[in-house]
C-alpha positions as CSV (number, residue, x, y, z in Angstrom):
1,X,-11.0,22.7,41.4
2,X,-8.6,25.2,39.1
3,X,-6.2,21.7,38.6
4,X,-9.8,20.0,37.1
5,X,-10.4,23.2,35.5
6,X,-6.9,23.1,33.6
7,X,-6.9,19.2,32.6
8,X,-10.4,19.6,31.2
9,X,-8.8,22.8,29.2
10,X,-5.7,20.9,27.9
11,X,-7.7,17.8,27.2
12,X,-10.2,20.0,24.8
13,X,-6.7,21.1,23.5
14,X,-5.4,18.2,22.5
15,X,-8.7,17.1,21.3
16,X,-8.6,20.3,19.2
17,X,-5.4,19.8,17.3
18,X,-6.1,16.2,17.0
19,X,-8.9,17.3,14.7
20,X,-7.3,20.0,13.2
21,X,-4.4,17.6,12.2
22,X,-6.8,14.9,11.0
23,X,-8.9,17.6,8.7
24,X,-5.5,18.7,7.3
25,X,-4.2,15.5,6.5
26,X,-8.0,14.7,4.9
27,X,-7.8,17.6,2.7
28,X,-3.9,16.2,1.4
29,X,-5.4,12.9,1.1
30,X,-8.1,14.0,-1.4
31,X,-5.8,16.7,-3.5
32,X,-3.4,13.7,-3.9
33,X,-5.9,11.2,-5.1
34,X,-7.7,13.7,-7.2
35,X,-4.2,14.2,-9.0
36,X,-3.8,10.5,-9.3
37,X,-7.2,10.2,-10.4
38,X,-6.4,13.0,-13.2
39,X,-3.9,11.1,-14.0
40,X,-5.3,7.9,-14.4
41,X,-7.5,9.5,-16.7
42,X,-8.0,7.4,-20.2
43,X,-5.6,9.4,-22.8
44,X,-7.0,9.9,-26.2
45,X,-6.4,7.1,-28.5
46,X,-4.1,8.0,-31.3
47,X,-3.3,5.4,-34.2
48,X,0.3,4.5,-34.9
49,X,1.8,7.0,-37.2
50,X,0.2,10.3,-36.5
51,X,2.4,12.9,-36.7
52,X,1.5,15.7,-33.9
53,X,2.0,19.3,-34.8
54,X,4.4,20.7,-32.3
55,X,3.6,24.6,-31.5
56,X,7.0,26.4,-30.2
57,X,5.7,29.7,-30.0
């Protein structure tokens, strides 16, 4: 029975890591698309010829 005992352990393992690697690769997913989504973002519409002020300080 300790050979049952030690396949059922690594099994749980692997299932372990498999969801730990699937949660981590989740939470990349969704800071990626949240940056892509920020960036998608509509920019403010500016009409031809505004000069911007540019602050070097």
């Amino acid at each position: 029975m300790h050979k049952t005992e030690d396949v059922v352990a690594r099994a749980l393992a692997v299932v372990a890591a498999s969801k730990a690697l699937r949660e981590r690769q989740d939470r990349q997913r969704r800071e990626v698309y949240g940056r892509i989504e920020l960036a998608i973002m509509k920019k403010p519409n500016l009409p031809k010829g505004t000069q911007l002020p540019l602050n070097l300080q």
